[in-house]
N, CA, C and O atoms as a GROMACS GRO file, in nm:
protein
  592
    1UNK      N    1  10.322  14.359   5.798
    1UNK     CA    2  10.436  14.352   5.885
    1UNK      C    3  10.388  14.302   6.021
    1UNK      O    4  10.283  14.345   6.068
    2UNK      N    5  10.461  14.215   6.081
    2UNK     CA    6  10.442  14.172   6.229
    2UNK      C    7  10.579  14.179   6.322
    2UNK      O    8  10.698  14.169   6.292
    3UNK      N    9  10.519  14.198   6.433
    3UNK     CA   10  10.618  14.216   6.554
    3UNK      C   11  10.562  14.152   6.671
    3UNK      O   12  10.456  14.192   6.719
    4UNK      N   13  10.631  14.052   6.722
    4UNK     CA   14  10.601  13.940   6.804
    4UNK      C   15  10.728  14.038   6.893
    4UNK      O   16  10.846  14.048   6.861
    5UNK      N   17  10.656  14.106   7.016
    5UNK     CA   18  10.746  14.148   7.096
    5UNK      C   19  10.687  14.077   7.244
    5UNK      O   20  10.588  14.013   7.278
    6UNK      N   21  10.820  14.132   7.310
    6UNK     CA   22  10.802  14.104   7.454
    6UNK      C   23  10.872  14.154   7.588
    6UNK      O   24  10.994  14.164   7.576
    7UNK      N   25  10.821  14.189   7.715
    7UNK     CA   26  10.862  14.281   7.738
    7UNK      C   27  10.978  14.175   7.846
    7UNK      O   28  10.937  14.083   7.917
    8UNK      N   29  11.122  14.216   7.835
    8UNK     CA   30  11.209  14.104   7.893
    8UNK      C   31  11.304  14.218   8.009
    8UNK      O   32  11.300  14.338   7.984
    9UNK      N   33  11.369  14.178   8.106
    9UNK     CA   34  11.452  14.174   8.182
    9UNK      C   35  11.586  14.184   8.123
    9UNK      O   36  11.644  14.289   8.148
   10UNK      N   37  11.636  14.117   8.064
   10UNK     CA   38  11.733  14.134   7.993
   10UNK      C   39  11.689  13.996   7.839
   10UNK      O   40  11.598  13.916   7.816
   11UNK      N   41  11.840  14.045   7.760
   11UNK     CA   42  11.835  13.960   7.678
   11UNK      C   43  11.939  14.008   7.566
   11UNK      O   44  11.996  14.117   7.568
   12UNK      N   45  11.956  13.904   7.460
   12UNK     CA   46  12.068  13.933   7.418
   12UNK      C   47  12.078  13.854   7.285
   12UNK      O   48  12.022  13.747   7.312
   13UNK      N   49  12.125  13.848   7.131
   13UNK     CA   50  12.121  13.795   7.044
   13UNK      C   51  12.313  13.755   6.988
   13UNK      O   52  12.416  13.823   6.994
   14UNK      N   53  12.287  13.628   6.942
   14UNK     CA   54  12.434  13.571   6.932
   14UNK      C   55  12.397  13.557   6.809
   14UNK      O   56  12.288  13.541   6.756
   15UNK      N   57  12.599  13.570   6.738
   15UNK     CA   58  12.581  13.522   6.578
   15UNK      C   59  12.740  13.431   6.605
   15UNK      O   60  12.846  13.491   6.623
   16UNK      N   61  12.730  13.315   6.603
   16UNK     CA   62  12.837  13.231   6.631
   16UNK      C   63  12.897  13.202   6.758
   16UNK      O   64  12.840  13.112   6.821
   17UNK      N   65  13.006  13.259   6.815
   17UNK     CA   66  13.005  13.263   6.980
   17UNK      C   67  13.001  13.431   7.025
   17UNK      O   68  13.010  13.468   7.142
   18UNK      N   69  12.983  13.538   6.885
   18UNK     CA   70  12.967  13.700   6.943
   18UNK      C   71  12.808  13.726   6.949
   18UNK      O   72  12.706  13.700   6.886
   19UNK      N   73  12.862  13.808   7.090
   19UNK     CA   74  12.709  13.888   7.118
   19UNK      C   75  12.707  14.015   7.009
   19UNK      O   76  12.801  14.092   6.988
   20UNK      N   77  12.562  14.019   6.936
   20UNK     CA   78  12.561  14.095   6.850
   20UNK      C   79  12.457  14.229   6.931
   20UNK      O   80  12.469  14.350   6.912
   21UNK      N   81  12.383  14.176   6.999
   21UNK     CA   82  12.292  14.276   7.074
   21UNK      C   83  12.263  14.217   7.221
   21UNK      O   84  12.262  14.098   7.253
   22UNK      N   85  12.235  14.350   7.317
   22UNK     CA   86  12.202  14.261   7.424
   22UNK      C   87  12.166  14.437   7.508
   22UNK      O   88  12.210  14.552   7.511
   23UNK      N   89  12.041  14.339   7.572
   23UNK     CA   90  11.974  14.494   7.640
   23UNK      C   91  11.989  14.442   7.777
   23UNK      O   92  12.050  14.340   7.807
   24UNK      N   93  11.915  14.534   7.871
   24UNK     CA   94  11.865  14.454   7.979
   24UNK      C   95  11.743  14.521   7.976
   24UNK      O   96  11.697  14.537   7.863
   25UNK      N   97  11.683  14.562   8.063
   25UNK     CA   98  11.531  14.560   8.104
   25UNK      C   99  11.459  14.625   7.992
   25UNK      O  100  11.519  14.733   7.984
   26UNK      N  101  11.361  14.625   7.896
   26UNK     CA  102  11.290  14.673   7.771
   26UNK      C  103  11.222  14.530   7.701
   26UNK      O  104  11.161  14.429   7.734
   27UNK      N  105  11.284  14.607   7.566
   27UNK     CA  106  11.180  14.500   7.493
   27UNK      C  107  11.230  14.431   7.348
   27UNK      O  108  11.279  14.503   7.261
   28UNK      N  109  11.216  14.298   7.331
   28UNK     CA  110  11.280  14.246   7.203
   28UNK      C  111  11.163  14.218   7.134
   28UNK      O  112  11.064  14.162   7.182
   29UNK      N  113  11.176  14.266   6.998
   29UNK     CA  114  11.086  14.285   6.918
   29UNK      C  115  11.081  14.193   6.782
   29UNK      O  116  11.096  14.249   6.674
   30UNK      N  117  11.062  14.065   6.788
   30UNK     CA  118  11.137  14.004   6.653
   30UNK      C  119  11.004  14.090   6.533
   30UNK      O  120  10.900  14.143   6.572
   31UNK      N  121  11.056  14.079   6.375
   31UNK     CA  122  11.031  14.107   6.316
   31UNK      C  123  11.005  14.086   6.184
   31UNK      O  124  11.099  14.105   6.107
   32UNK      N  125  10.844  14.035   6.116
   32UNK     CA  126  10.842  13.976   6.034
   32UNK      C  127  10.794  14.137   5.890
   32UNK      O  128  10.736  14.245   5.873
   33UNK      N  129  10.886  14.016   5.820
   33UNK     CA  130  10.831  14.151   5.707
   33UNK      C  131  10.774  14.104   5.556
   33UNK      O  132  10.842  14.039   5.477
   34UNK      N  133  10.638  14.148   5.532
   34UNK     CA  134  10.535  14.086   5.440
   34UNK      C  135  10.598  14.103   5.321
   34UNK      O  136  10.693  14.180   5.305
   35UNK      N  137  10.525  14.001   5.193
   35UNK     CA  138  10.594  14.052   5.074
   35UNK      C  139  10.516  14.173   5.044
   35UNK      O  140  10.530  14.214   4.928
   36UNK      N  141  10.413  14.262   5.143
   36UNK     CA  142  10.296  14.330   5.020
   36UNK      C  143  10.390  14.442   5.112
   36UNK      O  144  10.444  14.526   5.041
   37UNK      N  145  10.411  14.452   5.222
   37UNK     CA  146  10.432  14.570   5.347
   37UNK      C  147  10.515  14.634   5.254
   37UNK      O  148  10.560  14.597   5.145
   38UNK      N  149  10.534  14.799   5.359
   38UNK     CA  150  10.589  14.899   5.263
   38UNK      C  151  10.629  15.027   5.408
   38UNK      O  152  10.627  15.029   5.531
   39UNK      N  153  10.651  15.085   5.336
   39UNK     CA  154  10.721  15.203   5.432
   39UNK      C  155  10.646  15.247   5.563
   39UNK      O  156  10.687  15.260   5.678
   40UNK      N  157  10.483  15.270   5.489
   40UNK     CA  158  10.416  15.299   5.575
   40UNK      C  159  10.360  15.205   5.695
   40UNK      O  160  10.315  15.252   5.800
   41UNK      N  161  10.367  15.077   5.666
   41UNK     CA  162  10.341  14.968   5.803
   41UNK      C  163  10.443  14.955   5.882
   41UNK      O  164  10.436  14.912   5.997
   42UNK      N  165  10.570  15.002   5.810
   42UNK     CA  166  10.702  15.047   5.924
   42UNK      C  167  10.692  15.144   6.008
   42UNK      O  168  10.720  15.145   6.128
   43UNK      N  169  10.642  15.245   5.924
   43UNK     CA  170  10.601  15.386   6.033
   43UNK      C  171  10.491  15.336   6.126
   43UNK      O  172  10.481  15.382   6.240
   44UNK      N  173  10.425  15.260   6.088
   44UNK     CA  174  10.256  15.239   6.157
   44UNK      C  175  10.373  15.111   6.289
   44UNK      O  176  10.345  15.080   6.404
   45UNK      N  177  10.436  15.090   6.247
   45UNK     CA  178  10.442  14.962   6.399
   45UNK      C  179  10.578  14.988   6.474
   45UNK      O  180  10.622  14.927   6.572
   46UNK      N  181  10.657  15.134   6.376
   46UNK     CA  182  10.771  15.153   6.507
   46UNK      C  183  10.666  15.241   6.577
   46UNK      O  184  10.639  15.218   6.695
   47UNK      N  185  10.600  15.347   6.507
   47UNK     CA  186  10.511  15.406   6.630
   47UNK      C  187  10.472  15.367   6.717
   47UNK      O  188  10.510  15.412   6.825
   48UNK      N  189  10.370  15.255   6.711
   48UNK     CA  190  10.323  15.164   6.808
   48UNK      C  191  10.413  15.103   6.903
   48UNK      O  192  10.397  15.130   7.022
   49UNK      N  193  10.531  15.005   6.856
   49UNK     CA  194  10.612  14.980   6.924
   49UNK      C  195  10.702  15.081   7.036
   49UNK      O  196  10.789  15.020   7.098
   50UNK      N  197  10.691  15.200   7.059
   50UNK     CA  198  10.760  15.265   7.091
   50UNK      C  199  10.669  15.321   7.186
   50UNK      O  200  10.721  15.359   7.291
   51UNK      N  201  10.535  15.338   7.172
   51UNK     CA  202  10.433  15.381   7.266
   51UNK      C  203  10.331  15.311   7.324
   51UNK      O  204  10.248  15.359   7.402
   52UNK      N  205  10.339  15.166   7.276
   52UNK     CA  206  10.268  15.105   7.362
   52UNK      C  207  10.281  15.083   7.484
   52UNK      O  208  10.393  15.056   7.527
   53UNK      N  209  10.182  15.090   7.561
   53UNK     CA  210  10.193  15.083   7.721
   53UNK      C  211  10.202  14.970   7.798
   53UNK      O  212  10.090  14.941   7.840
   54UNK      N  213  10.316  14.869   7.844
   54UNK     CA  214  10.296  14.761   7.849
   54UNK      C  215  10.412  14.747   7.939
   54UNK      O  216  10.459  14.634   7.949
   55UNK      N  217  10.463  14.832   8.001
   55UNK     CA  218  10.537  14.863   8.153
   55UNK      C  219  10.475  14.927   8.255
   55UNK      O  220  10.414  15.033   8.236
   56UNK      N  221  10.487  14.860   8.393
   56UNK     CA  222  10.365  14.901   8.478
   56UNK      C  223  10.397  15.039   8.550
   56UNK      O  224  10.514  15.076   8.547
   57UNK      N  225  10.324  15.102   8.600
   57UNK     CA  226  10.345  15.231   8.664
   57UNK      C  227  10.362  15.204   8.807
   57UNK      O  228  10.382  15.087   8.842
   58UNK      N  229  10.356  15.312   8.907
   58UNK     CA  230  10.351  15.276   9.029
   58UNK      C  231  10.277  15.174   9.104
   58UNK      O  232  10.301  15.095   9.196
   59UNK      N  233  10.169  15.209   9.025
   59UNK     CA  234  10.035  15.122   9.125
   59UNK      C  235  10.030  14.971   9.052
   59UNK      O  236   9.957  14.884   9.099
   60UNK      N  237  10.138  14.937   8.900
   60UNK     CA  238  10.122  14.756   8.894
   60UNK      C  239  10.038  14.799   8.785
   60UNK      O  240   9.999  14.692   8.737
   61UNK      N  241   9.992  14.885   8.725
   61UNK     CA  242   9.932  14.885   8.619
   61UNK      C  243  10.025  14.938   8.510
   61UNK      O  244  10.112  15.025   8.519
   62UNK      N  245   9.980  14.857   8.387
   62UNK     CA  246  10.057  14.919   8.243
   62UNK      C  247  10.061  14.988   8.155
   62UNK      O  248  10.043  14.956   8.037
   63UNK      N  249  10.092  15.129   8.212
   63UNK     CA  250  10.039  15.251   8.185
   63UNK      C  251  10.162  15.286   8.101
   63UNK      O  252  10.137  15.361   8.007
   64UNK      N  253  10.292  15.246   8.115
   64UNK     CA  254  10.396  15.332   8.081
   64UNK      C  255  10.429  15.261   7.955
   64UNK      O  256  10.389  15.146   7.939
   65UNK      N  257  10.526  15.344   7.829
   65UNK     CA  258  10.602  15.286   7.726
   65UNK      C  259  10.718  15.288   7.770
   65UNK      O  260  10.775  15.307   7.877
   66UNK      N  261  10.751  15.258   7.630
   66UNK     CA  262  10.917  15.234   7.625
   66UNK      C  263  10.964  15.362   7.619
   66UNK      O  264  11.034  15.394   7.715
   67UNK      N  265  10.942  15.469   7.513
   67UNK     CA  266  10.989  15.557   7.527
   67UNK      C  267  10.922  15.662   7.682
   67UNK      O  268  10.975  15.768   7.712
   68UNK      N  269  10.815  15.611   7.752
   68UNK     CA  270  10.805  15.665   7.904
   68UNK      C  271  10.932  15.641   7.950
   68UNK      O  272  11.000  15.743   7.961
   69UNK      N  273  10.977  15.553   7.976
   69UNK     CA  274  11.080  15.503   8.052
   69UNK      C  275  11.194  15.474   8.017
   69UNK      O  276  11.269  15.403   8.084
   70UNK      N  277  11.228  15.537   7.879
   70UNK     CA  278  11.358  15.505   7.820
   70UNK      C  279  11.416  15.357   7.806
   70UNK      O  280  11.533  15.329   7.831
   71UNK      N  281  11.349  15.295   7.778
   71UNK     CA  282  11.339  15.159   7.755
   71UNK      C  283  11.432  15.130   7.611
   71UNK      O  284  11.430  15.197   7.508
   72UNK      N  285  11.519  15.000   7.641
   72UNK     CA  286  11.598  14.935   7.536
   72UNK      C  287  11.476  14.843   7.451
   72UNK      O  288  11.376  14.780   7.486
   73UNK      N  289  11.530  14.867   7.347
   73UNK     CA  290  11.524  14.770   7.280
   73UNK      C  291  11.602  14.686   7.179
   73UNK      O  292  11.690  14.737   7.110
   74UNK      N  293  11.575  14.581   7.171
   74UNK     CA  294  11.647  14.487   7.065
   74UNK      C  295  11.558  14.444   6.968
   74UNK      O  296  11.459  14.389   7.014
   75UNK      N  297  11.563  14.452   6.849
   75UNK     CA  298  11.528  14.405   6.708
   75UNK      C  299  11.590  14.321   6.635
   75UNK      O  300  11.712  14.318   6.615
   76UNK      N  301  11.477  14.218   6.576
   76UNK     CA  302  11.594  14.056   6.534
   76UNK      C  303  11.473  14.047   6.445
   76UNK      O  304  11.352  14.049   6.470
   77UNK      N  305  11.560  14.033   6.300
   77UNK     CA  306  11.466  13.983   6.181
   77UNK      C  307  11.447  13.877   6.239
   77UNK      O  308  11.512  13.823   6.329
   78UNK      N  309  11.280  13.822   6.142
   78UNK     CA  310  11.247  13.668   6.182
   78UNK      C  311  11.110  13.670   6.092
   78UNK      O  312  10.993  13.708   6.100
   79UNK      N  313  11.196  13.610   6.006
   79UNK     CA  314  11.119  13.580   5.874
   79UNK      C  315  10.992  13.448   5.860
   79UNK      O  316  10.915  13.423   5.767
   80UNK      N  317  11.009  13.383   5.991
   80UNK     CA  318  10.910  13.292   6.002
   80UNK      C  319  10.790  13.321   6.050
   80UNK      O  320  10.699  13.239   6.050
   81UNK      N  321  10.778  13.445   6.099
   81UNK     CA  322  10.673  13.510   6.140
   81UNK      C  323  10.542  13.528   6.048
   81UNK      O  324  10.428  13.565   6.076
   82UNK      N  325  10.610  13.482   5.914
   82UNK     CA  326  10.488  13.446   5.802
   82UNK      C  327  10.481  13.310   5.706
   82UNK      O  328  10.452  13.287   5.588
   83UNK      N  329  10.535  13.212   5.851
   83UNK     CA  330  10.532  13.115   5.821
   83UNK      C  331  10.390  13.034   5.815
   83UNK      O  332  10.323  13.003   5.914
   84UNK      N  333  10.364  13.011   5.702
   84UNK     CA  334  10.197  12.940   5.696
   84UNK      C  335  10.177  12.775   5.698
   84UNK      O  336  10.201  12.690   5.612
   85UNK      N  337  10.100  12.760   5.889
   85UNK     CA  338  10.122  12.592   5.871
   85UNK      C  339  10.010  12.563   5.880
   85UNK      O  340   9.981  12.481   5.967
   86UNK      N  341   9.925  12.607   5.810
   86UNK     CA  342   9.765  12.523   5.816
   86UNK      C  343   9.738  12.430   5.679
   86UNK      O  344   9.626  12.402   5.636
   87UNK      N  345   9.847  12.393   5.629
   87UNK     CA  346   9.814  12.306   5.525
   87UNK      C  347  10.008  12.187   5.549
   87UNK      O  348  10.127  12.212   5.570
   88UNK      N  349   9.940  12.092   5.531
   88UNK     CA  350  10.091  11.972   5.526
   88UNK      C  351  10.177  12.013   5.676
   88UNK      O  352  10.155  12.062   5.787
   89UNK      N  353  10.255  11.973   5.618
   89UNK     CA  354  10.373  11.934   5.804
   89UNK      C  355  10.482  12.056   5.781
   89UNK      O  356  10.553  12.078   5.879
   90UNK      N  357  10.497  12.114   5.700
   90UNK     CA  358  10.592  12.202   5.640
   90UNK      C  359  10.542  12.312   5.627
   90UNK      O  360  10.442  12.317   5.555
   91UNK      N  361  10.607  12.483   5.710
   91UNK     CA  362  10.536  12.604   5.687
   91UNK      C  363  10.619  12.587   5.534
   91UNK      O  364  10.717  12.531   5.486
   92UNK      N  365  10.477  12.703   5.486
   92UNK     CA  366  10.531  12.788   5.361
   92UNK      C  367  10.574  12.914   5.406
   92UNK      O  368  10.550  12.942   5.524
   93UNK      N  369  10.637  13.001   5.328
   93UNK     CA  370  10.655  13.111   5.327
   93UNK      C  371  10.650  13.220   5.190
   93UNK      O  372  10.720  13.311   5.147
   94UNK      N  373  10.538  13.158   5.156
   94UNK     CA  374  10.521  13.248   5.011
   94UNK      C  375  10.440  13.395   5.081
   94UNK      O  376  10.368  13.466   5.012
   95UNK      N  377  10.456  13.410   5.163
   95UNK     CA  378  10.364  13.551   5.238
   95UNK      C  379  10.483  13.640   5.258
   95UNK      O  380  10.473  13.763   5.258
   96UNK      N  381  10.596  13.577   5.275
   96UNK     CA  382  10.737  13.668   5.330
   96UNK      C  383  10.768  13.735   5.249
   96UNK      O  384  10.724  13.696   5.141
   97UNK      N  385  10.848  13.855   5.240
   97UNK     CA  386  10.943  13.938   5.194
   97UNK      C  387  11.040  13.866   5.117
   97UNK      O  388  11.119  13.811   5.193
   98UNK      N  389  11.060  13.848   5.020
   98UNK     CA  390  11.234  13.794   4.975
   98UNK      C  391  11.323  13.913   5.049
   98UNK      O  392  11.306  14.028   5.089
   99UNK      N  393  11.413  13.830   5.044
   99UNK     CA  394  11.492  13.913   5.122
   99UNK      C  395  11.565  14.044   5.096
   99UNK      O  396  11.601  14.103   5.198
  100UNK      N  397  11.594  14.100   4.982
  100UNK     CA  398  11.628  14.170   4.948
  100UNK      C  399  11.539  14.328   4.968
  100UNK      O  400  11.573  14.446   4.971
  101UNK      N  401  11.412  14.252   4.980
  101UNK     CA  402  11.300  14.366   5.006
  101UNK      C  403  11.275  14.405   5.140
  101UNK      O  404  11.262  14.520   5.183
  102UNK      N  405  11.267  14.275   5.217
  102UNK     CA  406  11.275  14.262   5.382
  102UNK      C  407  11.427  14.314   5.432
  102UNK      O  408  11.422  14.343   5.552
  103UNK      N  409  11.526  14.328   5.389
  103UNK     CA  410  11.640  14.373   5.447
  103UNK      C  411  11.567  14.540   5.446
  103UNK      O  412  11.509  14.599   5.537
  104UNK      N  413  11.591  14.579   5.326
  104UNK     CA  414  11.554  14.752   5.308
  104UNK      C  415  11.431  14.763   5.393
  104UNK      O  416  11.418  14.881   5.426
  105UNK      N  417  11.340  14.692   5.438
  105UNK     CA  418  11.237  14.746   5.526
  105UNK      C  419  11.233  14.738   5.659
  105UNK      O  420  11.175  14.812   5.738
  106UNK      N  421  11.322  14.610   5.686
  106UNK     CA  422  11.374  14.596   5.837
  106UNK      C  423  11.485  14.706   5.847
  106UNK      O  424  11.490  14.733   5.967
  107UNK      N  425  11.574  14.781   5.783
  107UNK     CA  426  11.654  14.873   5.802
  107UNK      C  427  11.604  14.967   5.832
  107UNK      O  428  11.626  15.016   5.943
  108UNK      N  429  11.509  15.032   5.731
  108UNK     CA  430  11.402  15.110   5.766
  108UNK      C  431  11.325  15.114   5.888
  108UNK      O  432  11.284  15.221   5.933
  109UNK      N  433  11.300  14.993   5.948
  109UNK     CA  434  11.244  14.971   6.079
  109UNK      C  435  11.330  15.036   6.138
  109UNK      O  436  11.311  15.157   6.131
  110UNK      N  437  11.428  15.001   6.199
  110UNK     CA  438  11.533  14.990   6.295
  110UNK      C  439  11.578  15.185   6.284
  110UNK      O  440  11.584  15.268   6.375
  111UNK      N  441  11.597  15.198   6.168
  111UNK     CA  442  11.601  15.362   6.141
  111UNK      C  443  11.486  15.434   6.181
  111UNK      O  444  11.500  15.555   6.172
  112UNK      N  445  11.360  15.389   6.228
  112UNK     CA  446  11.257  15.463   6.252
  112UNK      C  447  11.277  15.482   6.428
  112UNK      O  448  11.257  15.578   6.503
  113UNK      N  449  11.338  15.307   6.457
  113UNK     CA  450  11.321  15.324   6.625
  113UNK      C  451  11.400  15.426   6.666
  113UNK      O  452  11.360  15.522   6.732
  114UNK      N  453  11.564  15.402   6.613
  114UNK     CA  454  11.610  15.510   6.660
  114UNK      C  455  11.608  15.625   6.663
  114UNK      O  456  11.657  15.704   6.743
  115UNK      N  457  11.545  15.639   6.570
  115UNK     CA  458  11.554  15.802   6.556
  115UNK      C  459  11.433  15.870   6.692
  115UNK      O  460  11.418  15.989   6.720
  116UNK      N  461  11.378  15.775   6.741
  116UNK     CA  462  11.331  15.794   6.884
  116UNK      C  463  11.389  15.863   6.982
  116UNK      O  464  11.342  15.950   7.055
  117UNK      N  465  11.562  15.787   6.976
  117UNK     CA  466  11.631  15.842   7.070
  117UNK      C  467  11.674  15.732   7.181
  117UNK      O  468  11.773  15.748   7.252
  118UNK      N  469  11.570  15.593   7.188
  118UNK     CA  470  11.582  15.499   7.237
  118UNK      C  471  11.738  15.385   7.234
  118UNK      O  472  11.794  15.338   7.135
  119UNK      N  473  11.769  15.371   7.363
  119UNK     CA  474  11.860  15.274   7.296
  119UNK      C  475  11.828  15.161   7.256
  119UNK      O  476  11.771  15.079   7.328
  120UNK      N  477  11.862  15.141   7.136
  120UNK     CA  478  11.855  15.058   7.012
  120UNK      C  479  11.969  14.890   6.961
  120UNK      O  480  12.049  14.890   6.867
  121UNK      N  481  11.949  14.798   7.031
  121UNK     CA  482  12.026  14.689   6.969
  121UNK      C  483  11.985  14.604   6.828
  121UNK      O  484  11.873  14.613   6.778
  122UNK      N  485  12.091  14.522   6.772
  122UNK     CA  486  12.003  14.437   6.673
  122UNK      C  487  12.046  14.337   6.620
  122UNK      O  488  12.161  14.332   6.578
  123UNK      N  489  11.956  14.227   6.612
  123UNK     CA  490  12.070  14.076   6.576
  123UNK      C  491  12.137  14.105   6.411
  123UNK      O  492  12.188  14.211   6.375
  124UNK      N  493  12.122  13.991   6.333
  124UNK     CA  494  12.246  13.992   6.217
  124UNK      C  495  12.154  13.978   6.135
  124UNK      O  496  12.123  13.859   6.128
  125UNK      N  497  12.086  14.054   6.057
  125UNK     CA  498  11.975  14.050   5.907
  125UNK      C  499  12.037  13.916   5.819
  125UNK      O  500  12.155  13.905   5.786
  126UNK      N  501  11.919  13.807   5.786
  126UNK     CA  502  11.922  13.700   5.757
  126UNK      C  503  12.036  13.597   5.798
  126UNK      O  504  12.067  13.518   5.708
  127UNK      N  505  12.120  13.581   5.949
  127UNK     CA  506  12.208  13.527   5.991
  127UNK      C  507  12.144  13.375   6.039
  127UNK      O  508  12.033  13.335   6.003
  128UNK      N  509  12.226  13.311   6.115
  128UNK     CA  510  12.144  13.223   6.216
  128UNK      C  511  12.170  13.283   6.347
  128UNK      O  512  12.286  13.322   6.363
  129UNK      N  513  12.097  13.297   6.434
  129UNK     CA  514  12.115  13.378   6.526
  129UNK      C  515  12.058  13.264   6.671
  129UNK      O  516  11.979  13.173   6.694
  130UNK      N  517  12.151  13.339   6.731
  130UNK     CA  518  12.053  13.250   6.900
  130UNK      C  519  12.026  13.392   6.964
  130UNK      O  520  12.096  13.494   6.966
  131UNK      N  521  11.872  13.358   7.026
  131UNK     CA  522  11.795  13.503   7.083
  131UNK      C  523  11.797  13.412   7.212
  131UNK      O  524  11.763  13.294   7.220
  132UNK      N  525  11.842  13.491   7.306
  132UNK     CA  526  11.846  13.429   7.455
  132UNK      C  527  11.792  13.564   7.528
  132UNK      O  528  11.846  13.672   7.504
  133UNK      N  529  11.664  13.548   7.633
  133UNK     CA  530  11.564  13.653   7.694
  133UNK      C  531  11.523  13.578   7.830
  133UNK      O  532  11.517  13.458   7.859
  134UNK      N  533  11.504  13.662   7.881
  134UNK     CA  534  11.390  13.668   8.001
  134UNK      C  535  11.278  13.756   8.026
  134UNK      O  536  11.270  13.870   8.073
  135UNK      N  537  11.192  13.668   7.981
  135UNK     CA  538  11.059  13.745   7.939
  135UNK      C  539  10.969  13.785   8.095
  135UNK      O  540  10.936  13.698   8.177
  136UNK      N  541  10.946  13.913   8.108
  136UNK     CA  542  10.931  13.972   8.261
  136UNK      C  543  10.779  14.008   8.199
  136UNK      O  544  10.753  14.093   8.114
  137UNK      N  545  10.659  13.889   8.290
  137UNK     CA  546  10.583  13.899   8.312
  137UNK      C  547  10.502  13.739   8.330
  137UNK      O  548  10.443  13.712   8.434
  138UNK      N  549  10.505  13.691   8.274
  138UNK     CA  550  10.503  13.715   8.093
  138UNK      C  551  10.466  13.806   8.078
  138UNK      O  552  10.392  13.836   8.171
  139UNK      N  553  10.481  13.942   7.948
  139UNK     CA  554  10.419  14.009   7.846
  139UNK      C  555  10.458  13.988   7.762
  139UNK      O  556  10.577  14.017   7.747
  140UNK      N  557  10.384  13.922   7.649
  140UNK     CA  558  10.420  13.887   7.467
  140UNK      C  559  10.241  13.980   7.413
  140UNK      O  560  10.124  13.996   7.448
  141UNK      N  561  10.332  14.011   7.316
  141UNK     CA  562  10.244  14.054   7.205
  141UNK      C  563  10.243  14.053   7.033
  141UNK      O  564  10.333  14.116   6.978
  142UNK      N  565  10.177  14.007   6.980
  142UNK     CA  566  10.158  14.014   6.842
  142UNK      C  567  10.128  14.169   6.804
  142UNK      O  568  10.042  14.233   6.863
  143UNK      N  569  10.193  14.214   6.720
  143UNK     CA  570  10.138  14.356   6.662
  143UNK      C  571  10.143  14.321   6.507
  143UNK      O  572  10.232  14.244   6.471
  144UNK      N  573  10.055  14.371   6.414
  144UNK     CA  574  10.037  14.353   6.251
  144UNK      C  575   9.994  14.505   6.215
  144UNK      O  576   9.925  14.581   6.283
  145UNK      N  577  10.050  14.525   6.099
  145UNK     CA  578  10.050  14.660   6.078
  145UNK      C  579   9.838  14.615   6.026
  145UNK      O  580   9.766  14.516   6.015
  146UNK      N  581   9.831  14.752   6.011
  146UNK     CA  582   9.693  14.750   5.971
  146UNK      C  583   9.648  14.730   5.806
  146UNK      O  584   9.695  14.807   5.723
  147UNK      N  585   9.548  14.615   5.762
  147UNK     CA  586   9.535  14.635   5.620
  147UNK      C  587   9.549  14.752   5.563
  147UNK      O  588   9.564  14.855   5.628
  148UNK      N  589   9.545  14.747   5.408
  148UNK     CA  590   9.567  14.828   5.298
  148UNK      C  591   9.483  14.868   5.311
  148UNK      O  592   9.444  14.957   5.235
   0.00000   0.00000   0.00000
């Protein structure tokens, strides 16, 4: 499982001309989901996601989480996240989830954040979506659950 997050100012996910999610200051977390991943790399990266320290404290350092600071977040499947382009002009995606498997585990995701307590947004599971952000720092991060 991967999570290409980032820590934004605001931001907000569209499915046609409706806003489907939209935070302001926290973190959007897109979300790729493996064909091998399983319950437990969900537990292993909402944890993480939820306590990583990557909001600054008084002194400008990034001491605090999301759940320090009651931080939003937004979650947006994004199945290209195991898109493989080191061979031809065209990613593959034989590494991804079919979808039927990746829906139940991204649900599962999203059921883990909340139950944090955090407020919780989320784009449209396998939609076309427009993710519109302002990424406050920059801070981006890659997170991958840990091998088997």
């Amino acid at each position: 499982m991967r999570l290409l997050i980032q820590r934004v100012s605001r931001a907000s996910v569209r499915v046609d001309t409706k806003i489907e999610g939209q935070i302001e200051s926290g973190i959007v977390a897109l979300i790729g989901i493996g064909a091998r991943d399983t319950t437990k790399d969900a537990d292993y990266l909402s944890d993480k996601l939820v306590h990583l320290r990557i909001f600054s404290d008084e002194t400008g350092k990034m001491n605090l989480s999301a759940r320090d600071i009651n931080a939003a977040l937004l979650l947006v499947s994004q199945f290209t996240l195991y898109g493989d382009c080191r061979k031809g002009r065209r990613p593959g995606f034989d590494a991804a989830a079919p979808p039927e498997r990746a829906r139940e585990l991204y649900e599962y995701f999203v059921g883990k954040v909340r139950q944090t307590g955090l407020p919780v947004q989320t784009g449209v599971f396998q939609a076309h979506m427009e993710v519109e952000l302002v990424n406050d720092g920059p801070v981006t991060f890659l997170l991958e659950s840990p091998p088997a």
